[in-house]
C-alpha positions as CSV (number, residue, x, y, z in Angstrom):
1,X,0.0,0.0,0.0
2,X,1.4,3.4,-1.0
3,X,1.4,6.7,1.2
4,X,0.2,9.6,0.0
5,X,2.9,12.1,0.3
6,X,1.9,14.9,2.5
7,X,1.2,18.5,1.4
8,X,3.1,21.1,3.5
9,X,1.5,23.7,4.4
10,X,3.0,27.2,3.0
11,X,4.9,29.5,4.9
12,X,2.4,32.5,4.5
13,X,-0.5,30.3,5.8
14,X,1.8,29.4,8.7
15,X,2.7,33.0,9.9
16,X,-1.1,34.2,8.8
17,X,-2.3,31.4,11.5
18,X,-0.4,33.0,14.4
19,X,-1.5,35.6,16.8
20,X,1.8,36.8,17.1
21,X,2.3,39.6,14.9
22,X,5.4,39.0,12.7
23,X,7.3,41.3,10.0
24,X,10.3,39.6,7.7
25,X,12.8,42.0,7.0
26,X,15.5,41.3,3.8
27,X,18.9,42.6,4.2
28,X,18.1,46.1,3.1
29,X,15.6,46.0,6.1
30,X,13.0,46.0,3.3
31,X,9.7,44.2,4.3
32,X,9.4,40.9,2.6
33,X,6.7,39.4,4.4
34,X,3.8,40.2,7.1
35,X,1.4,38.5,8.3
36,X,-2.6,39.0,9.6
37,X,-2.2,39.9,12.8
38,X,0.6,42.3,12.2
39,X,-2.1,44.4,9.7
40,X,-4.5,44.2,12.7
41,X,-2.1,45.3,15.7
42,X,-0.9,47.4,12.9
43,X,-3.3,49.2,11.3
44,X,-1.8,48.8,7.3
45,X,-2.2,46.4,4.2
46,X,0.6,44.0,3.4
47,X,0.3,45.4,-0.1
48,X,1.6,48.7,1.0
49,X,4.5,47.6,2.3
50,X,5.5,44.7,0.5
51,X,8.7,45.2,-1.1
52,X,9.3,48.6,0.8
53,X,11.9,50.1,4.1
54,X,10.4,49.0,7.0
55,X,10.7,52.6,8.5
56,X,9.3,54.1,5.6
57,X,6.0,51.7,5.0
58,X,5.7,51.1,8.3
59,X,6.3,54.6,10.7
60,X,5.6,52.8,14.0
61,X,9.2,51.4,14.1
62,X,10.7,54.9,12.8
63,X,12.0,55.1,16.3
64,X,14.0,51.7,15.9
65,X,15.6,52.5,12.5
66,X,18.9,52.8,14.1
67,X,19.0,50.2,16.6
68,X,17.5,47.4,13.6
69,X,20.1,48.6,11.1
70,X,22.8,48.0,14.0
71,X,21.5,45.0,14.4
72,X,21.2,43.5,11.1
73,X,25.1,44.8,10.7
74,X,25.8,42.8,13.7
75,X,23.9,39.8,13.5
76,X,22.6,40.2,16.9
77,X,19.0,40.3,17.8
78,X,17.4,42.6,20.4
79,X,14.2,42.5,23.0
80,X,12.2,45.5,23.8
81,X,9.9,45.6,26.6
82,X,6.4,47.2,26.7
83,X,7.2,49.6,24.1
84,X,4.9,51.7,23.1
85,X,4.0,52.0,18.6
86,X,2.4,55.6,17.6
87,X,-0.3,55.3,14.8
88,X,-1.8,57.8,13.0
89,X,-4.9,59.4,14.6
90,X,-4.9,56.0,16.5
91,X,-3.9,55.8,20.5
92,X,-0.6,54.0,21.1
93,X,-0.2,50.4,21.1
94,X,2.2,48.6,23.8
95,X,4.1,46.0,22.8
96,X,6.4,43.0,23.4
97,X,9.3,43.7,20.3
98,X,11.6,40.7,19.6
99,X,13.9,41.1,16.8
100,X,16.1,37.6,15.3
101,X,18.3,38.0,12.3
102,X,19.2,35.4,10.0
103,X,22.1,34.7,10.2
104,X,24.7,33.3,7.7
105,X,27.9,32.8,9.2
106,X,28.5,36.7,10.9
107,X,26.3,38.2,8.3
108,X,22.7,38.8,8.4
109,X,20.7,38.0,5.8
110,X,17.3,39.7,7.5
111,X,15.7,40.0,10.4
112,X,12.6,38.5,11.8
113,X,10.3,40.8,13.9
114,X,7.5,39.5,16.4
115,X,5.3,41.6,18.1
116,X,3.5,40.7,21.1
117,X,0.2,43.2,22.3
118,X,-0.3,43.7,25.5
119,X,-3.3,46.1,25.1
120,X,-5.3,43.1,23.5
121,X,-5.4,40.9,26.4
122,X,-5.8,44.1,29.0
123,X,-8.4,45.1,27.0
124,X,-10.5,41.7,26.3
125,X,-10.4,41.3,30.4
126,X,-11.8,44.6,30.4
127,X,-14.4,44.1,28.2
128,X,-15.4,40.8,29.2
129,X,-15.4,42.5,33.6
130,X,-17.7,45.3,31.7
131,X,-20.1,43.0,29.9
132,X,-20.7,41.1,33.0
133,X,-21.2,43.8,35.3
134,X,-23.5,45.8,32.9
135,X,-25.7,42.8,32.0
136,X,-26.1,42.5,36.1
137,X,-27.1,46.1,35.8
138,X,-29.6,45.6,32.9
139,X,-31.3,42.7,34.7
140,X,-31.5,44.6,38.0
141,X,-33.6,47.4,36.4
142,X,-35.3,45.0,34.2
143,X,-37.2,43.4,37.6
144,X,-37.1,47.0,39.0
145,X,-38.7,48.2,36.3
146,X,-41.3,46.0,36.2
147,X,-42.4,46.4,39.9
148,X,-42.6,50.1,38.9
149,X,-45.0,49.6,36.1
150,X,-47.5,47.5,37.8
151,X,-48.6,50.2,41.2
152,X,-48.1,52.6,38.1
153,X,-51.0,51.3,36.0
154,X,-53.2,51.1,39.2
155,X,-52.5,54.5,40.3
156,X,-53.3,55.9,37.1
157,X,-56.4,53.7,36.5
158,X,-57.7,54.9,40.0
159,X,-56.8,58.8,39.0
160,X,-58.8,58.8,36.0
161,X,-61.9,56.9,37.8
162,X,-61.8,59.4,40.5
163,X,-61.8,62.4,38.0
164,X,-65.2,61.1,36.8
165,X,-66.7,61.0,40.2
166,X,-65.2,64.7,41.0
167,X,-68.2,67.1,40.4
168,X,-65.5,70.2,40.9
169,X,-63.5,71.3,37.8
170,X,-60.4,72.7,40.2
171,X,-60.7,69.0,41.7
172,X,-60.0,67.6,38.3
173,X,-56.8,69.2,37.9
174,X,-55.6,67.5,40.4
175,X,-56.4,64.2,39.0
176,X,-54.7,65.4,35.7
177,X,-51.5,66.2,37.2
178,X,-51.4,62.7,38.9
179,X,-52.3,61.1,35.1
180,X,-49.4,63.1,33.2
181,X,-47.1,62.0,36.2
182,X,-47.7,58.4,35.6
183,X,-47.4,58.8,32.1
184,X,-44.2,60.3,32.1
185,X,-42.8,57.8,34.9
186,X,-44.2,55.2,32.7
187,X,-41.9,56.4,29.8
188,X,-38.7,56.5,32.0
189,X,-39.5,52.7,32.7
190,X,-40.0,52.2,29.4
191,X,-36.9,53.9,27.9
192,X,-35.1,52.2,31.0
193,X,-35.9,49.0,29.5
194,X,-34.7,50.1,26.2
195,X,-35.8,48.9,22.6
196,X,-38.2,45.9,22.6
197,X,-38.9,45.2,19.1
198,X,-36.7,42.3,17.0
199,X,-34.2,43.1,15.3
200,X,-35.0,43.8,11.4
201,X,-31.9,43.3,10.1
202,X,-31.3,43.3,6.3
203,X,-27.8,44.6,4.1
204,X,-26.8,47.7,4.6
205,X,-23.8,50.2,3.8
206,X,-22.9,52.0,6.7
207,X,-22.3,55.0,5.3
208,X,-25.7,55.7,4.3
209,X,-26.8,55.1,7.7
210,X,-23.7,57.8,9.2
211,X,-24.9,60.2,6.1
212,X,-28.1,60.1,7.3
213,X,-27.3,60.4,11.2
214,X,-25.3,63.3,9.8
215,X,-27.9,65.3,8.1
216,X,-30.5,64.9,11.0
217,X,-27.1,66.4,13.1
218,X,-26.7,69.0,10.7
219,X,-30.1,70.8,11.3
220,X,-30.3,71.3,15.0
221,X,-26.2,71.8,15.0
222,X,-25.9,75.0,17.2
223,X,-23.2,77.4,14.8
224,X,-20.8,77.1,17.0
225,X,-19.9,73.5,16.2
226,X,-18.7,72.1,13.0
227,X,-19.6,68.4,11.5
228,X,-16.8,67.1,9.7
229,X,-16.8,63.4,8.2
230,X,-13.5,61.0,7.1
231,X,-15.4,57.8,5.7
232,X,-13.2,54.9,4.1
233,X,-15.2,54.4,1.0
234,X,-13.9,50.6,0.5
235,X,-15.9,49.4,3.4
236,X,-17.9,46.8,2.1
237,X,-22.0,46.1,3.3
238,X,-22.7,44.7,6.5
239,X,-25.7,42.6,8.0
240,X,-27.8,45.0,10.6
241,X,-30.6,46.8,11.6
242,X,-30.6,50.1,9.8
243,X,-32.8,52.2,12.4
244,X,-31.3,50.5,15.4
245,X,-27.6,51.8,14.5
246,X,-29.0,55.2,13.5
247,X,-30.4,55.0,17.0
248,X,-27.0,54.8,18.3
249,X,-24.6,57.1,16.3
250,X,-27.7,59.8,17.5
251,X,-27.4,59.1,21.0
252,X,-23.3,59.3,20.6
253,X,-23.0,62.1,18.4
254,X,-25.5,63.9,20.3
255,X,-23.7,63.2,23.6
256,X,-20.8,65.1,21.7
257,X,-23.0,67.8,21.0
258,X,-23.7,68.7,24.3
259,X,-20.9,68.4,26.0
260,X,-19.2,70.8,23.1
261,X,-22.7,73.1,23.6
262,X,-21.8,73.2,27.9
263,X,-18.4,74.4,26.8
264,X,-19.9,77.7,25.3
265,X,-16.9,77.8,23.1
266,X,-18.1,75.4,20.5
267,X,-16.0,73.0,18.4
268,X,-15.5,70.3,15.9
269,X,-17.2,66.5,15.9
270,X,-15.7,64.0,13.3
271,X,-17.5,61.2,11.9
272,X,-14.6,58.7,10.6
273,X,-14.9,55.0,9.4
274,X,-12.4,52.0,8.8
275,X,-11.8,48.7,8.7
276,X,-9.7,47.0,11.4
277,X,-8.6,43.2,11.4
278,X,-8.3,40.7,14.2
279,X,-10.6,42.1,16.6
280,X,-11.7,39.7,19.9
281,X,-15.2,40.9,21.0
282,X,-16.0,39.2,24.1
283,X,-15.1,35.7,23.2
284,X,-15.0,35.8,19.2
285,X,-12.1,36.8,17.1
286,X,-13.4,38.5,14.2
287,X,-11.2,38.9,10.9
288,X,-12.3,42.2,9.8
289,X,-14.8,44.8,11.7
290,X,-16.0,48.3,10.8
291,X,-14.7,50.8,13.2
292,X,-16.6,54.4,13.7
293,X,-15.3,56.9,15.2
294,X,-17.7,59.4,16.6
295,X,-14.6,62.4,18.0
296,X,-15.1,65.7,19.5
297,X,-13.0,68.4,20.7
298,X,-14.5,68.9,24.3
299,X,-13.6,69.0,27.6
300,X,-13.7,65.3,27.5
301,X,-15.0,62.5,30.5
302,X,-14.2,62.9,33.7
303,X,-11.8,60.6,34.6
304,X,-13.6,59.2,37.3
305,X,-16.9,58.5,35.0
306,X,-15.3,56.9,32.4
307,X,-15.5,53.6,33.3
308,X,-19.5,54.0,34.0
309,X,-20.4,56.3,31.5
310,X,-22.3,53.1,29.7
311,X,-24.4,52.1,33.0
312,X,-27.8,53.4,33.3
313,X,-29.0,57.0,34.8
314,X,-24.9,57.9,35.2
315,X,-24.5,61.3,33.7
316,X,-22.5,64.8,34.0
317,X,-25.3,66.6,32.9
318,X,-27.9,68.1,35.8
319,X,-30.5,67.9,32.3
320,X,-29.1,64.6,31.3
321,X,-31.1,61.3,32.0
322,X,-28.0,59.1,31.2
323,X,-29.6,56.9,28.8
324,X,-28.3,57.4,25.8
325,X,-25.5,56.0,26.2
326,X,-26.2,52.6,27.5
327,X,-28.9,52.4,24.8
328,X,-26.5,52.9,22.3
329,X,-24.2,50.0,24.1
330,X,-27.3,47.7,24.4
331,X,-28.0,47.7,21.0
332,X,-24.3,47.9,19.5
333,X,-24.2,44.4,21.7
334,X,-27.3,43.3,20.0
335,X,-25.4,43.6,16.7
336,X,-22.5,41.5,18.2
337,X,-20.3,44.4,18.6
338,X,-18.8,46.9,21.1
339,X,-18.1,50.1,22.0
340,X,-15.4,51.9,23.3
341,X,-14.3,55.3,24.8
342,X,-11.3,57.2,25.5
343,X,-11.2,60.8,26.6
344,X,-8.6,63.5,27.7
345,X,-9.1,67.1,27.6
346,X,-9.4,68.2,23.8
347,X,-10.2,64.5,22.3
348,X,-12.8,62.6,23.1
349,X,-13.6,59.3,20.8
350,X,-16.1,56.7,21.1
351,X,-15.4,53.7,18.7
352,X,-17.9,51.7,17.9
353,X,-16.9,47.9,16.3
354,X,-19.4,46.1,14.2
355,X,-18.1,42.9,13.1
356,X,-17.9,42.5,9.0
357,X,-17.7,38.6,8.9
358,X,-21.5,37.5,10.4
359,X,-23.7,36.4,7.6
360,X,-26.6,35.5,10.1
361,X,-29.2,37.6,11.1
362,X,-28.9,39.3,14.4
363,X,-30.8,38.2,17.1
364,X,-32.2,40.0,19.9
């Protein structure tokens, strides 16, 4: 009986199926191979940079040019510890650097570069520690909620039988005030509750749904505040619910609004999309996700809010009800996504990631 021989697997489909991010450097330091990860961690396309200088394609490791040119001359490799990558208009990314050369006798014929993340794994804890606790938080005002409506509908019931039986018209007024009282506590439960209808999801380009947020913006934006937008036009359709993520680039962008409005010196909001690769939401590593950005030019979070900003009834604002934000959460999570926020004085940016790669429909 003959053996089949065995097909090896190639070495792109090797480094593509590690989480390690890994750049291949020739002798020239030109890059001659990059895998998956390293466009996610990254932010670029391997067909930007193949061929190219490193330092040139790729201006994260602009800071290392020398030290990587001294060690391909040498042959020796090199380990950097938590250091930190700029990207453009992106936050810093902290990494675990190891750089191996290949080495022929005491020359170098390249140099192999891995690239650990630390942010990912501090940030998955810290989405998976927020998940839990505000799914705690949804169920807790899910039961309050409805031991609220129940006494509510009995209270109102008796207000409006009463008013029949009150022969005086000043008496009625009374009665009244108790009706619109329940009726507007009855909408606070409700909106407390959020959105209660299924999903109806269908295709969709996003664009068309941040154009449309955009106009709606546009006429109630105060003139002191200027809408700019930065879309990626390559982003291809995704599955969702069209008036559910208008919904929440409303609540965010009008969350911008007022905190640029409370200022009283105005400012700029920027609505920017892209595509980002290798993103873990909760449990599931996605391949490719639409990011939107939703940035102002506030005063930003305080620092002490920002890691409750997305809970329920938690707002800056003495006008605020701080639900808009936690809607907007709710039913970014409905959509199997998340959404993010960091804030400093002068920048503020909510990112909202809606994975690309689910065919299914969503399900509530």
């Amino acid at each position: 009986m003959s053996l089949l021989p065995r097909t090896r697997p190639k070495p792109e489909a090797v480094l593509d199926g590690l989480t390690t991010a890994v750049v291949v450097l020739d002798e020239r330091l030109q890059v001659v191979a990059i895998n998956t990860a390293s466009e996610g961690l990254l932010g670029i396309s391997r067909s930007m940079v193949f061929g190219k200088p490193l330092c040139e394609s790729i201006p994260h490791f602009a800071p290392l040019k020398a030290r990587l040119a001294d060690a391909n001359d040498r042959a020796l490799g090199f380990i950097e510890r938590e250091l930190s990558l700029r990207r453009a208009a992106e936050p810093p990314v902290t990494v675990d650097c190891t750089v191996t050369p290949f080495n022929q006798g005491r020359q170098s014929s390249g140099l192999l570069i891995e690239l650990q993340a630390l942010d990912r794994h501090l940030r998955i804890s810290r989405e998976e520690w927020q998940m839990a606790h505000q799914e705690a938080s949804r169920e807790l005002i899910r039961g309050m909620a409805h031991e609220i409506k129940n006494p509510l509908g009995g209270i109102r019931g008796a207000a409006q039988l009463l008013e029949v039986e009150l022969p005086s018209p000043e008496h009625r007024e009374y009665t009244q005030v108790i009706i619109r009282e329940a009726d507007r506590l009855q909408n606070l439960v409700n909106r407390l509750l959020g959105p209660n209808r299924l999903p109806q999801n269908s295709w969709l380009n996003i664009h068309e749904v941040v154009e449309h947020v955009r106009q709606l913006v546009g006429a109630e934006l105060p003139t002191e505040i200027e809408l700019l937008r930065d879309y990626d036009p390559s982003i291809p359709d995704m599955y969702g619910d069209r008036e559910q993520l208008i919904q929440v680039l409303l609540n965010i962008v009008r969350n911008g609004m007022q905190a640029l409005h409370a200022s009283e010196h105005g400012g700029v909001i920027t609505l920017r999309t892209r595509t980002q690769r290798q993103v873990t939401i909760g449990a599931v590593r996605h391949r490719l996700v639409i990011r939107i950005d939703v940035e102002d030019d506030g005063p930003g979070v305080p620092a002490e809010m920002i890691d409750r900003i997305f809970y329920p009834m938690v707002t800056s604002r003495p006008e605020g009800s701080g639900l808009g934000l936690p809607i907007a959460h709710y039913l970014v999570r409905r959509h199997e996504g998340m959404i993010e926020c960091r804030s400093q004085p002068g920048e503020t940016v909510f990112s909202i990631y809606l994975p690309l790669d689910a065919q299914e429909p969503v399900h509530g």
